[in-house]
mmCIF file of the N, C-alpha and C atoms, coordinates in Angstrom:
data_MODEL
# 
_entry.id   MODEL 
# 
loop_
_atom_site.group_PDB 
_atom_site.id 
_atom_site.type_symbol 
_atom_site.label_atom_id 
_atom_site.label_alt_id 
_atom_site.label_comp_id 
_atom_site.label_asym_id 
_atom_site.label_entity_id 
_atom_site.label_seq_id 
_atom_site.pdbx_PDB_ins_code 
_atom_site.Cartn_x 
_atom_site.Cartn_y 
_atom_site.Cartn_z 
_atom_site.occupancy 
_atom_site.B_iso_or_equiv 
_atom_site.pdbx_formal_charge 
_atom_site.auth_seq_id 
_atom_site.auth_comp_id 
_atom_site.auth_asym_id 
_atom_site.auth_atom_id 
_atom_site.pdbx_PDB_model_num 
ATOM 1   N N  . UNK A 1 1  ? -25.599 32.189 -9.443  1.00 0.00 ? 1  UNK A N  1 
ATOM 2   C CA . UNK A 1 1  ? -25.888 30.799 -9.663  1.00 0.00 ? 1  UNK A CA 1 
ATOM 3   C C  . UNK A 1 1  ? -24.699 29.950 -9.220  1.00 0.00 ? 1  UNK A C  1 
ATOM 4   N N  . UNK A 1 2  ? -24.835 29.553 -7.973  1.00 0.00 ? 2  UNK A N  1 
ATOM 5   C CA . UNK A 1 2  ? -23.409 29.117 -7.743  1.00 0.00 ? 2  UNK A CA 1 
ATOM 6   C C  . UNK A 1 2  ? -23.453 26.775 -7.666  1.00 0.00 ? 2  UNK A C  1 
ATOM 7   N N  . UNK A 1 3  ? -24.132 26.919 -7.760  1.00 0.00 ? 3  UNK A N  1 
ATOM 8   C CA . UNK A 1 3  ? -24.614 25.657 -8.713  1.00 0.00 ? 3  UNK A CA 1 
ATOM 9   C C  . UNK A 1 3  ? -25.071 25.055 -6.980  1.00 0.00 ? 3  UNK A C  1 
ATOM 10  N N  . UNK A 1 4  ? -24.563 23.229 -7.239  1.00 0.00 ? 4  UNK A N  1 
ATOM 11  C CA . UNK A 1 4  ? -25.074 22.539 -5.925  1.00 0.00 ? 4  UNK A CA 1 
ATOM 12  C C  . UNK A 1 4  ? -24.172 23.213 -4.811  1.00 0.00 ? 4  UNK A C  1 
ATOM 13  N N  . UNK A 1 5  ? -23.134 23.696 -4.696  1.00 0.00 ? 5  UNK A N  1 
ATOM 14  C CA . UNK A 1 5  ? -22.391 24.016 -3.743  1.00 0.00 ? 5  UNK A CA 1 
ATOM 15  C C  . UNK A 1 5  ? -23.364 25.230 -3.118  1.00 0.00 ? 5  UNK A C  1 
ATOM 16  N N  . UNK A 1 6  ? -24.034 25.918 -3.604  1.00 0.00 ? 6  UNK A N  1 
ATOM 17  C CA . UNK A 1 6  ? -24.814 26.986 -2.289  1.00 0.00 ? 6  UNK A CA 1 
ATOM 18  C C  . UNK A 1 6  ? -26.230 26.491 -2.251  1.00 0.00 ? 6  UNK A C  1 
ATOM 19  N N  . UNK A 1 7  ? -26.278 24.955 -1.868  1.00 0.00 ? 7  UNK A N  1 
ATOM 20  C CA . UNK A 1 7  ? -27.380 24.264 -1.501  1.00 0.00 ? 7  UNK A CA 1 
ATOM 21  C C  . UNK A 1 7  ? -27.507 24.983 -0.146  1.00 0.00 ? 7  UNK A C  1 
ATOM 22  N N  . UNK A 1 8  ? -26.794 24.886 1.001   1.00 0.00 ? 8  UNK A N  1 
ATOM 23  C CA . UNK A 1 8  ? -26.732 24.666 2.361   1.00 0.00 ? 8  UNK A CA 1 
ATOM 24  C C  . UNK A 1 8  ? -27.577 23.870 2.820   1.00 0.00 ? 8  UNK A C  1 
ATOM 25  N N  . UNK A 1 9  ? -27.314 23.909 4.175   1.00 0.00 ? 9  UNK A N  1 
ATOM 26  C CA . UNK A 1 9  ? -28.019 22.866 5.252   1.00 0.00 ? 9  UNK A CA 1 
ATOM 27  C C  . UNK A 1 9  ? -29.392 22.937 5.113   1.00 0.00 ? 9  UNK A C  1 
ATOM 28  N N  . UNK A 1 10 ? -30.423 24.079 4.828   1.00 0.00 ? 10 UNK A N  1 
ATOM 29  C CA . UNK A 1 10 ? -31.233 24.028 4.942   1.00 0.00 ? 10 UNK A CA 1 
ATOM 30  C C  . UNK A 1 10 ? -32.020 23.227 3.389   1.00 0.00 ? 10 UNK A C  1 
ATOM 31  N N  . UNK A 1 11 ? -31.274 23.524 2.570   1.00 0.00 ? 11 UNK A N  1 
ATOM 32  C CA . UNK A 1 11 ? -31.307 22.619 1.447   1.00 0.00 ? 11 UNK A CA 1 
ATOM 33  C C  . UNK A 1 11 ? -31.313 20.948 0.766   1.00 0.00 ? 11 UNK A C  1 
ATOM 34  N N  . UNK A 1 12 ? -30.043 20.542 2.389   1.00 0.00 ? 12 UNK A N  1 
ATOM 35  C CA . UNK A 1 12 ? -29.812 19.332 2.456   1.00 0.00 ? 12 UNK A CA 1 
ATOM 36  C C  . UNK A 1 12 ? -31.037 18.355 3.298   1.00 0.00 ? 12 UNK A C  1 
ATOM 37  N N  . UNK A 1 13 ? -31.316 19.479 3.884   1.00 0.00 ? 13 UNK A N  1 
ATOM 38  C CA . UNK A 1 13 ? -32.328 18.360 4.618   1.00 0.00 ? 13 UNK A CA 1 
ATOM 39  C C  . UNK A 1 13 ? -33.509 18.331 4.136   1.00 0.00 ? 13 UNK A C  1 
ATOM 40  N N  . UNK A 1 14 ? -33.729 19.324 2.993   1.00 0.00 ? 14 UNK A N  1 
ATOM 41  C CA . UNK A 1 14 ? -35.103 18.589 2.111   1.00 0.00 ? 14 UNK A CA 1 
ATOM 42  C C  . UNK A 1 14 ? -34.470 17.850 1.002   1.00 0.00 ? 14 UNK A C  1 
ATOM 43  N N  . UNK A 1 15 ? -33.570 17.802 0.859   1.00 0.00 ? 15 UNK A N  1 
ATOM 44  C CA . UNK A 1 15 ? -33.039 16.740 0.036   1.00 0.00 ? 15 UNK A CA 1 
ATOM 45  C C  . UNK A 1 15 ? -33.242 15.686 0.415   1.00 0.00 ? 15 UNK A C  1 
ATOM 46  N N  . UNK A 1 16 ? -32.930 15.124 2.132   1.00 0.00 ? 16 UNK A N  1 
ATOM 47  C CA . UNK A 1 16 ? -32.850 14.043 2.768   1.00 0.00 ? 16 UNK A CA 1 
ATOM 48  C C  . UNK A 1 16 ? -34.096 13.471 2.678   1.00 0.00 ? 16 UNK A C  1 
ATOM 49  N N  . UNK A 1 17 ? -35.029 14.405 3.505   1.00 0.00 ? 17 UNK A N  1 
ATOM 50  C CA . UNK A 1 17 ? -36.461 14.122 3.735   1.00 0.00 ? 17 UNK A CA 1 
ATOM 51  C C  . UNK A 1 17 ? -37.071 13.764 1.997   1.00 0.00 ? 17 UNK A C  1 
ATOM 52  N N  . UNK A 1 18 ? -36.827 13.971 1.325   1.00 0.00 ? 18 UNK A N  1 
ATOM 53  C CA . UNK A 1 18 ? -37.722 13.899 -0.044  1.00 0.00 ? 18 UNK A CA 1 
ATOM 54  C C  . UNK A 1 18 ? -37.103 12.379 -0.295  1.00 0.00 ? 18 UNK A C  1 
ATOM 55  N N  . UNK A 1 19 ? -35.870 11.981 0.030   1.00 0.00 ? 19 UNK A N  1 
ATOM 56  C CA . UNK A 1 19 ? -35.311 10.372 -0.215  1.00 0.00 ? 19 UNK A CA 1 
ATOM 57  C C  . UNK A 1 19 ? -35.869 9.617  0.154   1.00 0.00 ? 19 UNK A C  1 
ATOM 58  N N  . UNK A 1 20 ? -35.918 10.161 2.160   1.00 0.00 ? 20 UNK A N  1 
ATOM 59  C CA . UNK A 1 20 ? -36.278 9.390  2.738   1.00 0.00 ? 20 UNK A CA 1 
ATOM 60  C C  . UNK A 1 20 ? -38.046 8.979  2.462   1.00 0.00 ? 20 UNK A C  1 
ATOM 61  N N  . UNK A 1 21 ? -39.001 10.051 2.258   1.00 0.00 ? 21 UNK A N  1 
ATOM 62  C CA . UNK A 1 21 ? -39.989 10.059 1.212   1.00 0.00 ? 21 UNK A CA 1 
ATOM 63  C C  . UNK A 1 21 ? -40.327 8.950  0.194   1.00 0.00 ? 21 UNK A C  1 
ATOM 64  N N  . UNK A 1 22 ? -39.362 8.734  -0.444  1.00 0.00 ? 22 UNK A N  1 
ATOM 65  C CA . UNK A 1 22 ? -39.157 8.637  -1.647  1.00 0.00 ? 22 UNK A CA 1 
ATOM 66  C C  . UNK A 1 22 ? -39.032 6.575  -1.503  1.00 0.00 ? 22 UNK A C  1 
ATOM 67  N N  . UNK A 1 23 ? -37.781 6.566  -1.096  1.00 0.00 ? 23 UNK A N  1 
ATOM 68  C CA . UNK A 1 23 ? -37.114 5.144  -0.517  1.00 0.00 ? 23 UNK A CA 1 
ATOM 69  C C  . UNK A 1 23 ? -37.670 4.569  0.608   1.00 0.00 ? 23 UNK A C  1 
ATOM 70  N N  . UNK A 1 24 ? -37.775 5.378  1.699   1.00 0.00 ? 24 UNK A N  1 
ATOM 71  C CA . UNK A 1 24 ? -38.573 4.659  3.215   1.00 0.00 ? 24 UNK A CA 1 
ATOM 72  C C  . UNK A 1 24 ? -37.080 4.414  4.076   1.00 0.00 ? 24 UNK A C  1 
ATOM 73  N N  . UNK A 1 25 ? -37.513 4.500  4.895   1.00 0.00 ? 25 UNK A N  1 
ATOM 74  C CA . UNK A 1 25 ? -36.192 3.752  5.656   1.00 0.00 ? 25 UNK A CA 1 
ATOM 75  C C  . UNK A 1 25 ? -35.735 2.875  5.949   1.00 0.00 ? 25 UNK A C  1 
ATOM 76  N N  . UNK A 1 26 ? -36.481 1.623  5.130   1.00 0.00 ? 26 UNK A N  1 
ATOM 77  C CA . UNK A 1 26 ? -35.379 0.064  5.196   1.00 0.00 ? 26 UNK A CA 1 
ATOM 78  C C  . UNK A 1 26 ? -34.404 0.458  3.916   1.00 0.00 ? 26 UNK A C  1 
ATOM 79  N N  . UNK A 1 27 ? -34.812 1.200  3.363   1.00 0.00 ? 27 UNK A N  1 
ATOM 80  C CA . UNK A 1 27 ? -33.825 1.180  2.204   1.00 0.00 ? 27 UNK A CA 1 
ATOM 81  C C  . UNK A 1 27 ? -32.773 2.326  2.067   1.00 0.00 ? 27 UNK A C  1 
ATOM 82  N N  . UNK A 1 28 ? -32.653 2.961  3.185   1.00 0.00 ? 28 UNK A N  1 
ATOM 83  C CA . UNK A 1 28 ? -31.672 4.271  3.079   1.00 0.00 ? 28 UNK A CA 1 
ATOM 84  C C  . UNK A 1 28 ? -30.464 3.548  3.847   1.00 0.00 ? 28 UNK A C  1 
ATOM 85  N N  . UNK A 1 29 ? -30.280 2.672  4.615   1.00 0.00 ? 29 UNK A N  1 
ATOM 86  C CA . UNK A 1 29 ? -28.775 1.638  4.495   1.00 0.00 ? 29 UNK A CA 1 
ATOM 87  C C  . UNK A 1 29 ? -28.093 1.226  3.309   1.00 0.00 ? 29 UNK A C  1 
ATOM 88  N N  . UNK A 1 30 ? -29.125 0.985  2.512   1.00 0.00 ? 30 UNK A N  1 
ATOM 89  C CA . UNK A 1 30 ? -28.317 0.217  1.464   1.00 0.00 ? 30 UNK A CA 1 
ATOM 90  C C  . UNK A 1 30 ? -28.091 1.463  0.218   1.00 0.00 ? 30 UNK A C  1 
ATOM 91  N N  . UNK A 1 31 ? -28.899 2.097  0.434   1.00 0.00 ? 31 UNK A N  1 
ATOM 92  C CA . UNK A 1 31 ? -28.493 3.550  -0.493  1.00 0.00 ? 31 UNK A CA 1 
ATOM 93  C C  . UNK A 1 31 ? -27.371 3.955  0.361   1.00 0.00 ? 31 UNK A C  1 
ATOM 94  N N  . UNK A 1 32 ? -26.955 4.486  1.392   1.00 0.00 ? 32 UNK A N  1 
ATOM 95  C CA . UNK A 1 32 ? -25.786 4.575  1.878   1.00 0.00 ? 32 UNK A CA 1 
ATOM 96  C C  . UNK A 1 32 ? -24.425 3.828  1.665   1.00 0.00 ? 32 UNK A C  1 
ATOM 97  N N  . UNK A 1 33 ? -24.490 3.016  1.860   1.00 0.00 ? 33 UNK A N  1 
ATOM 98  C CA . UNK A 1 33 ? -23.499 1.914  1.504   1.00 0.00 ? 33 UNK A CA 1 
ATOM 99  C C  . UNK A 1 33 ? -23.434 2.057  0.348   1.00 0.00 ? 33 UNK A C  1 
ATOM 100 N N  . UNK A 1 34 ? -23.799 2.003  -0.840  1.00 0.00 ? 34 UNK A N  1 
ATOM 101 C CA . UNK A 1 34 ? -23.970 2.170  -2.376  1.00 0.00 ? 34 UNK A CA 1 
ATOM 102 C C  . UNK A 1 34 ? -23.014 3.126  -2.333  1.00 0.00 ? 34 UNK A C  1 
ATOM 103 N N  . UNK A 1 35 ? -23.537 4.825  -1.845  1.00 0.00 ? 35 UNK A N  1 
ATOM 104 C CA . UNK A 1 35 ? -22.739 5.970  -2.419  1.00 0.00 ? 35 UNK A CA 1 
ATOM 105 C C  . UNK A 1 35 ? -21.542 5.867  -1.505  1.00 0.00 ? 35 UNK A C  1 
ATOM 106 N N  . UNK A 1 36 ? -21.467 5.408  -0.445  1.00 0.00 ? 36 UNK A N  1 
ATOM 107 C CA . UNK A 1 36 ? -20.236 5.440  0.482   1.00 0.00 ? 36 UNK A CA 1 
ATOM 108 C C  . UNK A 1 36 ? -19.193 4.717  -0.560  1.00 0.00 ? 36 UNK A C  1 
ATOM 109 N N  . UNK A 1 37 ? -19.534 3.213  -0.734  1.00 0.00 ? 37 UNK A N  1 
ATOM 110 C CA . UNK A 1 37 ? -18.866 2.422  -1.955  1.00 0.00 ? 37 UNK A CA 1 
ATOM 111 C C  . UNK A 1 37 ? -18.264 3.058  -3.648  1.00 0.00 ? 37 UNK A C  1 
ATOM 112 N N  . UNK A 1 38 ? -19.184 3.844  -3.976  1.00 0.00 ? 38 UNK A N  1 
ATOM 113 C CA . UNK A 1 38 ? -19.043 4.485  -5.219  1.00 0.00 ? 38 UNK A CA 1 
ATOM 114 C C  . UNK A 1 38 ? -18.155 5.819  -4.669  1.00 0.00 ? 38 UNK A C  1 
ATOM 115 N N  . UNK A 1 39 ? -18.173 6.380  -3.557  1.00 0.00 ? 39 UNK A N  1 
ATOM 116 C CA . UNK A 1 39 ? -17.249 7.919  -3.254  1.00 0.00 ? 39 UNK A CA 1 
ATOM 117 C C  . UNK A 1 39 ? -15.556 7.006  -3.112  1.00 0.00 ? 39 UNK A C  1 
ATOM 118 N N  . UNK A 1 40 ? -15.920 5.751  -2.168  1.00 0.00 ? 40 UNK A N  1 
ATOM 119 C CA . UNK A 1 40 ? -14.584 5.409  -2.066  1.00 0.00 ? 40 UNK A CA 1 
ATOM 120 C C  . UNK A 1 40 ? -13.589 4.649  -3.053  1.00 0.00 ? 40 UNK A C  1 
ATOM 121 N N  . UNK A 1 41 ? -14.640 4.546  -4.428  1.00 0.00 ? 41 UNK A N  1 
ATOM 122 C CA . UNK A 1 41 ? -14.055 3.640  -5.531  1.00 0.00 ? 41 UNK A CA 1 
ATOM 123 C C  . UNK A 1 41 ? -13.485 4.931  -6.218  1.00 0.00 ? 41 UNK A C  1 
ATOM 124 N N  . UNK A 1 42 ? -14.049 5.933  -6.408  1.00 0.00 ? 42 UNK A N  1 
ATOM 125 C CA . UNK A 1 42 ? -14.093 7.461  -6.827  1.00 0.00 ? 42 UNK A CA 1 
ATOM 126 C C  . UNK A 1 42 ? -12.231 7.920  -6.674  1.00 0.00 ? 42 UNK A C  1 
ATOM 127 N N  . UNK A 1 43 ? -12.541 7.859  -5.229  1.00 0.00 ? 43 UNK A N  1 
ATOM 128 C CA . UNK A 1 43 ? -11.061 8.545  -4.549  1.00 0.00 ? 43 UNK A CA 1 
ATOM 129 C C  . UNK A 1 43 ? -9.771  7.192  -4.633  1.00 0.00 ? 43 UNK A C  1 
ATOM 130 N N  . UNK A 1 44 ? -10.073 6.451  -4.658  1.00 0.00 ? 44 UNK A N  1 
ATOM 131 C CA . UNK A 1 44 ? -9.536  5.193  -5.293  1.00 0.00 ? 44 UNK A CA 1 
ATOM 132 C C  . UNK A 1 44 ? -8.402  5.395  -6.993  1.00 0.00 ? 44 UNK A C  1 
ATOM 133 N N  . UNK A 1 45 ? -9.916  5.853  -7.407  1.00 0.00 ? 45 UNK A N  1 
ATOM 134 C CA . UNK A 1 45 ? -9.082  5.693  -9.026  1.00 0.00 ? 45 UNK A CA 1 
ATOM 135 C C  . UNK A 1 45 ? -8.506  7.268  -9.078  1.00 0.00 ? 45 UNK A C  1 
ATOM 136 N N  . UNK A 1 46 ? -8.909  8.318  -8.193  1.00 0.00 ? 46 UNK A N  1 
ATOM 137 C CA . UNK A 1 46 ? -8.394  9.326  -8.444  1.00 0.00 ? 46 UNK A CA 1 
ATOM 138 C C  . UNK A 1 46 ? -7.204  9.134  -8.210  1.00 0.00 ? 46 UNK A C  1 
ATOM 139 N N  . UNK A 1 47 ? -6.566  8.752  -6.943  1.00 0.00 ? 47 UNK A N  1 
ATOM 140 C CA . UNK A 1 47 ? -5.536  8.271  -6.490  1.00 0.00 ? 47 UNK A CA 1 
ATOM 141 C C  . UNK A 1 47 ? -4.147  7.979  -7.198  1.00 0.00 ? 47 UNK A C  1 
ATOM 142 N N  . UNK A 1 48 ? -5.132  6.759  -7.654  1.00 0.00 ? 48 UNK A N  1 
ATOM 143 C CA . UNK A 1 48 ? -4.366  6.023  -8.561  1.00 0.00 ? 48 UNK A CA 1 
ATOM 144 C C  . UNK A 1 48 ? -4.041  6.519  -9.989  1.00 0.00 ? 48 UNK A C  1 
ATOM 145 N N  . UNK A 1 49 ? -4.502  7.391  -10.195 1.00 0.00 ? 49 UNK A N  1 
ATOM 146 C CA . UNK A 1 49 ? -4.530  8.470  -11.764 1.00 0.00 ? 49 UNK A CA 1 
ATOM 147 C C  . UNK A 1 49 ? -3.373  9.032  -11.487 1.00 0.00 ? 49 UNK A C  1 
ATOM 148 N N  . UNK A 1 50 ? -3.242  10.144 -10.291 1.00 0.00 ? 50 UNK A N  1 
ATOM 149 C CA . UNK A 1 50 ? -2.174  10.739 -9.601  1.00 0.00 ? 50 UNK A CA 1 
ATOM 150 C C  . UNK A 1 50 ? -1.180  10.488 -9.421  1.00 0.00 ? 50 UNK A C  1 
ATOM 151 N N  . UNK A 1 51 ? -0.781  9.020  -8.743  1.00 0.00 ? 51 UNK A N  1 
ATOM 152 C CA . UNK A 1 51 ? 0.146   8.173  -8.681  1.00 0.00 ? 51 UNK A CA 1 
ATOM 153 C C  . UNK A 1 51 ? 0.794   7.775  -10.323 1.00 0.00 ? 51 UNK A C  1 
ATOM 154 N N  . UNK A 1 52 ? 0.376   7.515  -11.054 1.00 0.00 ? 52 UNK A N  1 
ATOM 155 C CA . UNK A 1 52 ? 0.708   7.103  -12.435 1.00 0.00 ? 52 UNK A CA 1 
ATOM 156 C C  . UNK A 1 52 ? 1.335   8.669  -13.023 1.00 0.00 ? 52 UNK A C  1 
ATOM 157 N N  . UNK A 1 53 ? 0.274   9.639  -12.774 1.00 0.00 ? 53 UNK A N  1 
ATOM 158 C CA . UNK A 1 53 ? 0.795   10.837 -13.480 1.00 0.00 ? 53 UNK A CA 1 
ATOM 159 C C  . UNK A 1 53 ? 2.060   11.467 -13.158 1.00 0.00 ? 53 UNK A C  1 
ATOM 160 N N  . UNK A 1 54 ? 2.423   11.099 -11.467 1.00 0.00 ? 54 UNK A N  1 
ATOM 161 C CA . UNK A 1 54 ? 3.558   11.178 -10.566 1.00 0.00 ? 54 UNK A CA 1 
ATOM 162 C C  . UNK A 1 54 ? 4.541   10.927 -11.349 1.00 0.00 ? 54 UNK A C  1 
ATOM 163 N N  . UNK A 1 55 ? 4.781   9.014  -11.506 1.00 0.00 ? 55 UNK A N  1 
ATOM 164 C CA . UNK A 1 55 ? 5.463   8.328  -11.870 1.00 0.00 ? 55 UNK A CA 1 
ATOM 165 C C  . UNK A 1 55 ? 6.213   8.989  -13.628 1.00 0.00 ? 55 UNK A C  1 
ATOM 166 N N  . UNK A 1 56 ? 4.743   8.951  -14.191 1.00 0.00 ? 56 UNK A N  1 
ATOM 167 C CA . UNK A 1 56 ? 5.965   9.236  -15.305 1.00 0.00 ? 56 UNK A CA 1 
ATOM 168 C C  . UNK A 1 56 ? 6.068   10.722 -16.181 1.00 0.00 ? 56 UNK A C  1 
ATOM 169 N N  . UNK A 1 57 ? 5.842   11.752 -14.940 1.00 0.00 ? 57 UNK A N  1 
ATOM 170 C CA . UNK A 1 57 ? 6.258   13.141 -14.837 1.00 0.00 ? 57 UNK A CA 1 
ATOM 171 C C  . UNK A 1 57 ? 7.806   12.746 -14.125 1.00 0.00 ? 57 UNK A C  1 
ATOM 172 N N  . UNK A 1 58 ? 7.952   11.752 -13.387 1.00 0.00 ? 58 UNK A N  1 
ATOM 173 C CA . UNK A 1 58 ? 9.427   11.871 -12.351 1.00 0.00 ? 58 UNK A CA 1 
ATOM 174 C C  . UNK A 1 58 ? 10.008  10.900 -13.544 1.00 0.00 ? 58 UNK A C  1 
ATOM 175 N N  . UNK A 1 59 ? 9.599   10.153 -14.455 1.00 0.00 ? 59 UNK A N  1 
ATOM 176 C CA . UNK A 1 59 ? 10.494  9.244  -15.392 1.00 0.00 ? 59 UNK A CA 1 
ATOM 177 C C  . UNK A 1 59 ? 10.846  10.042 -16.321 1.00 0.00 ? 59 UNK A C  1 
ATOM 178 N N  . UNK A 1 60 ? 10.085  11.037 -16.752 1.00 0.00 ? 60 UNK A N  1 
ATOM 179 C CA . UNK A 1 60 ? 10.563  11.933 -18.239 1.00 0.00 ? 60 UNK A CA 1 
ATOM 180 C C  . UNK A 1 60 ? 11.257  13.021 -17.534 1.00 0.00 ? 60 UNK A C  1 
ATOM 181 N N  . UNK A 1 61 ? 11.603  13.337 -16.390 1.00 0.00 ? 61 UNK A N  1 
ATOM 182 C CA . UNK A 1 61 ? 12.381  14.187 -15.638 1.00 0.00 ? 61 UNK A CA 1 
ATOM 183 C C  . UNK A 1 61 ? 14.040  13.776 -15.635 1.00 0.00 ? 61 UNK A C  1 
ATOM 184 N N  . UNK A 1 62 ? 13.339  12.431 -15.109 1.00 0.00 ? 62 UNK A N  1 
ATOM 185 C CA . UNK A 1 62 ? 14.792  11.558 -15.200 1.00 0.00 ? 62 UNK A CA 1 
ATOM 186 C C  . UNK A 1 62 ? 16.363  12.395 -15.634 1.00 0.00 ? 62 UNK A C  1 
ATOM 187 N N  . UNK A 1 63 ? 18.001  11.861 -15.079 1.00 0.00 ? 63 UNK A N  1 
ATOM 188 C CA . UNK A 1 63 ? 18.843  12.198 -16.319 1.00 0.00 ? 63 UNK A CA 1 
ATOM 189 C C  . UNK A 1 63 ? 18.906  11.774 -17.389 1.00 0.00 ? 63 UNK A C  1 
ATOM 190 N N  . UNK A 1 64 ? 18.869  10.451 -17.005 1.00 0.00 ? 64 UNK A N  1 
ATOM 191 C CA . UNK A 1 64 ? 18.853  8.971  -18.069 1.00 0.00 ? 64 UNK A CA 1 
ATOM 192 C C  . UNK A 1 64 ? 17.825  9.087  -19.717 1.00 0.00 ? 64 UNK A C  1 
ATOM 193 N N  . UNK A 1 65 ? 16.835  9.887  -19.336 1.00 0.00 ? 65 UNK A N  1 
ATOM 194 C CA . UNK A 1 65 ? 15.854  10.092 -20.743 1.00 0.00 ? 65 UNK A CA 1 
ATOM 195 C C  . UNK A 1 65 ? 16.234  11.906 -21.279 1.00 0.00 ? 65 UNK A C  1 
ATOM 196 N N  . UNK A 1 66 ? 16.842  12.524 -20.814 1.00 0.00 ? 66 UNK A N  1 
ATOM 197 C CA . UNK A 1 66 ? 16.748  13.768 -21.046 1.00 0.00 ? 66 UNK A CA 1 
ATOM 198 C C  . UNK A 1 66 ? 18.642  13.699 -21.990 1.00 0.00 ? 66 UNK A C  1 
ATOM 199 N N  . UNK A 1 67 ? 18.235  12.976 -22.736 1.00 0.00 ? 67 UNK A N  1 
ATOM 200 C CA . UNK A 1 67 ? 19.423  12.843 -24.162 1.00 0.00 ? 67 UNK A CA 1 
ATOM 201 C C  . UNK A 1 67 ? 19.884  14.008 -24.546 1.00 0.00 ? 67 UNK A C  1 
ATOM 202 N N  . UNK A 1 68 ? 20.945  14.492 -24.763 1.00 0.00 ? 68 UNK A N  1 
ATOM 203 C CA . UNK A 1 68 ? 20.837  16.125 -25.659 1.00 0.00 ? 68 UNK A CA 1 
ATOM 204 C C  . UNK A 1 68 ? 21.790  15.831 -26.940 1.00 0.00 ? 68 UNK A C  1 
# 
């Protein structure tokens, strides 16, 4: 059971077709744009999680806070 990851290709494209089904194709632009928008807000805050976790892993590293 290796979950969505051993969909494959042949998987994806009844995925597609059942959307496109589903939505029609004036509306699979703006469903695109949607998840494109939501993946890049995604990697955005991941980012920015990282960056913060960076910061004050390198501040409690510091000499200046490491008192003895």
């Amino acid at each position: 059971m290796g979950g969505i990851a051993s969909i494959g290709i042949p998987g994806l494209i009844i995925i597609l077709v059942i959307i496109l089904i589903i939505f029609g194709p004036r509306k699979l632009p703006e469903i695109g744009s949607a998840v494109g928008q939501t993946l890049s807000e995604f990697k955005k805050s991941t980012r920015d999680m990282m960056n913060e976790d960076e910061k004050t892993t390198k501040h409690e590293l510091s000499p200046s806070n490491n008192k003895e």
